[in-house]
C-alpha positions as CSV (number, residue, x, y, z in Angstrom):
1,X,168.5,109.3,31.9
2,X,172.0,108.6,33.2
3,X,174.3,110.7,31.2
4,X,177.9,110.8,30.2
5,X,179.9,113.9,30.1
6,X,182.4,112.8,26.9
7,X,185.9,114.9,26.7
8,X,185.8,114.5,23.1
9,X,183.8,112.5,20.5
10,X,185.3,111.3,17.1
11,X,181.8,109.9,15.8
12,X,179.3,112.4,16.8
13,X,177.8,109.9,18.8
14,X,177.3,109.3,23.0
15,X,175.8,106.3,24.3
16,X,174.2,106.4,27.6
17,X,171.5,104.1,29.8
18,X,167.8,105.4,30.4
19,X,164.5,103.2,31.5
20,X,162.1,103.7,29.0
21,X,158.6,102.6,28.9
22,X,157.2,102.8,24.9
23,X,154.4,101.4,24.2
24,X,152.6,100.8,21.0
25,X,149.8,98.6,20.4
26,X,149.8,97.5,24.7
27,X,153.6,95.7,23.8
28,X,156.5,97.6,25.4
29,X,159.2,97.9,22.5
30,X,162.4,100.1,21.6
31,X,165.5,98.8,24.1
32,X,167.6,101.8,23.0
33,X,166.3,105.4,21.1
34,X,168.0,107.7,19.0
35,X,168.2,111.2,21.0
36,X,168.5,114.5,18.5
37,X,166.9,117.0,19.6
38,X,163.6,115.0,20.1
39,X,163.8,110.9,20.1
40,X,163.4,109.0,17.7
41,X,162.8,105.2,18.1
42,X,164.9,103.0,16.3
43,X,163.7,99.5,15.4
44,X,164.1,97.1,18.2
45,X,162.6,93.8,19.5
46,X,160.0,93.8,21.5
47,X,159.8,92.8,24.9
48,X,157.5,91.3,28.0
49,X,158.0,94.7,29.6
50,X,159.8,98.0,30.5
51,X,163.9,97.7,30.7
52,X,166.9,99.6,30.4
53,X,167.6,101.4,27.1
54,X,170.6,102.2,25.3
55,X,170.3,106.2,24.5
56,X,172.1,107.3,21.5
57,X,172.6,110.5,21.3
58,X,174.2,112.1,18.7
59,X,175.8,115.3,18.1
60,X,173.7,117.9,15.8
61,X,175.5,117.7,12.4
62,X,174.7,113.9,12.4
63,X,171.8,112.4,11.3
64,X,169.9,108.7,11.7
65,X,171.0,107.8,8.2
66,X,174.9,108.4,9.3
67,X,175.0,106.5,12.6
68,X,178.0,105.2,12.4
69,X,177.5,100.9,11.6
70,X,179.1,100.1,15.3
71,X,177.2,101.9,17.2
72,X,173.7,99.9,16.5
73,X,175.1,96.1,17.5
74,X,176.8,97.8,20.5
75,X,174.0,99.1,21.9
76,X,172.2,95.8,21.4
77,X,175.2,94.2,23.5
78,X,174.8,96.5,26.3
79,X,171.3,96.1,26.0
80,X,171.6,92.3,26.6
81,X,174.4,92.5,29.0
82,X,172.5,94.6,31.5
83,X,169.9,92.0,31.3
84,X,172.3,89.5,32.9
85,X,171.2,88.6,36.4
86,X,173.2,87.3,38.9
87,X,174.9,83.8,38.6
88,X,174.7,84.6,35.1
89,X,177.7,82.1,34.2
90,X,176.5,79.3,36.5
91,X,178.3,80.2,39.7
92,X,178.5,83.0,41.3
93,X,178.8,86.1,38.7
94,X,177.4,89.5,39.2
95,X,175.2,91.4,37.3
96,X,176.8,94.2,35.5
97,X,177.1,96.9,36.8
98,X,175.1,100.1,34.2
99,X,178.0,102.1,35.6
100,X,180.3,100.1,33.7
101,X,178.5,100.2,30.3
102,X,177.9,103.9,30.5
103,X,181.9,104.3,31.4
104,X,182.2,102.0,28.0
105,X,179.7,104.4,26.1
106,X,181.6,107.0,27.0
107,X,184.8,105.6,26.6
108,X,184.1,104.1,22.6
109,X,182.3,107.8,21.9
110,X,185.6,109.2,22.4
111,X,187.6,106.5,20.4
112,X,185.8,105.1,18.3
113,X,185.7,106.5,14.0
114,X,183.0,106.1,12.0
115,X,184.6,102.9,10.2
116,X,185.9,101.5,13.5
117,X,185.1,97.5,13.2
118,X,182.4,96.8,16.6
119,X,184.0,95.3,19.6
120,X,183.0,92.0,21.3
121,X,181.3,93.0,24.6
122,X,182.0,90.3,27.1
123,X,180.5,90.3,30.7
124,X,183.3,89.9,33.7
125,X,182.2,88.0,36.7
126,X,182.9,90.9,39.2
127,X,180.2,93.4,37.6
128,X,182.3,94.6,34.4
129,X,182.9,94.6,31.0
130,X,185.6,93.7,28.3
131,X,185.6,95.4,24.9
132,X,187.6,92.5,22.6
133,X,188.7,93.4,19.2
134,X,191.2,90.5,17.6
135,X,191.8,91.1,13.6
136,X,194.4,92.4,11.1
137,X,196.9,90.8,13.4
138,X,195.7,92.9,16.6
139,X,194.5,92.2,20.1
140,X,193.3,94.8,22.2
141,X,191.5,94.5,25.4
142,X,190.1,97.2,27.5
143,X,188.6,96.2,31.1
144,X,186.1,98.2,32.5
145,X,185.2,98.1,35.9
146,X,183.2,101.1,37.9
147,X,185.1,101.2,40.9
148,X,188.5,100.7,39.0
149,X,190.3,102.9,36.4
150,X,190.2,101.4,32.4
151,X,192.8,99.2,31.4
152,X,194.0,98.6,27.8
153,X,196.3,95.7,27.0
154,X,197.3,95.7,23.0
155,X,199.5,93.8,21.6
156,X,200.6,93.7,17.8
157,X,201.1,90.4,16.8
158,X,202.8,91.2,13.2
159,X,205.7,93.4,14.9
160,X,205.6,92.5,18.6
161,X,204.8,95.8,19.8
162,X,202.8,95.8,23.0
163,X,201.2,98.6,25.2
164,X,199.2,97.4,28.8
165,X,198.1,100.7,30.4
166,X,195.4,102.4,32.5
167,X,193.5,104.5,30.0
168,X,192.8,108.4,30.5
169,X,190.5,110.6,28.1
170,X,193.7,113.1,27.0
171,X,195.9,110.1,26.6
172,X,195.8,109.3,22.4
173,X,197.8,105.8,22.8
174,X,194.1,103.7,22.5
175,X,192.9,105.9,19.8
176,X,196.0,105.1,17.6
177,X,195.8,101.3,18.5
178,X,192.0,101.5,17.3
179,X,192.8,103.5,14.2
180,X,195.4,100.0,13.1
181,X,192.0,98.0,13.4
């Protein structure tokens, strides 16, 4: 399993990439698990063969029953995205790199709350990631790219107020922009 060492969490919750192989009934199923202190599958579609999982892990005091709701549809994303191959856009993209979604697992474990609305994962063409949230009047944007430090660009449409930054795990600003979501 490829882990993530996370500063700080404000959900309990870690998401990492591991290949899996579960098998039940000779079909290879589960794309991401839940990791206590022993897995637990959750439900998941089942596929051809063996891929790259989404691990959850979550911290002690938190149970399957209080995953927070984002964290199940953003695995699912990641889970897809990683699937991308190469060209995946009809020219000439790369693949995403896992080292960017486990940076972006790492990165929404430490910002994200409970109640946090789920971000739009969109592939970049150079092997990255963009997590998109646009509501309540709000834009923010945060690049992720392995071999490049995170990038935040927000922007408050209501009162104007704008903050375009590389992100750092002591630096609060992106927290407080998510909390306005």
């Amino acid at each position: 399993m490829a882990s993530i060492a996370i500063p700080r969490s404000n959900t309990g919750v870690m998401l990492s990439r591991k290949q899996r192989d579960v098998t039940s009934s000779g079909a290879t199923m589960s794309r991401y698990a839940l990791l206590t202190r022993h897995e637990v599958a959750l439900p998941a579609s089942i596929s051809a063969g063996p891929r790259d999982q989404i691990i959850v892990t979550l911290d002690a005091g938190l149970t399957e029953g209080s995953i927070p709701e984002w964290v199940r549809p953003t695995a699912e994303a990641f889970a897809d995205i990683l699937e991308l191959g190469s060209g995946w856009n009809s020219y000439s993209a790369q693949p995403v790199d896992p080292r960017a979604v486990e940076t972006a697992g790492s990165l929404l474990a430490c910002i994200m709350a409970p109640s946090t609305p789920t971000p739009v994962i969109v592939p970049t063409v150079r092997g990255g990631l963009q997590l998109e949230w646009h509501r309540n009047g709000l834009d923010i944007e945060i690049s992720v790219n392995p071999s490049r430090p995170i990038t935040v660009y927000a922007i408050d449409n209501r009162s104007g107020q704008e903050w375009e930054g590389e992100w750092s795990p002591d630096d609060t600003t992106l927290s407080s922009w998510i909390q306005k979501l």
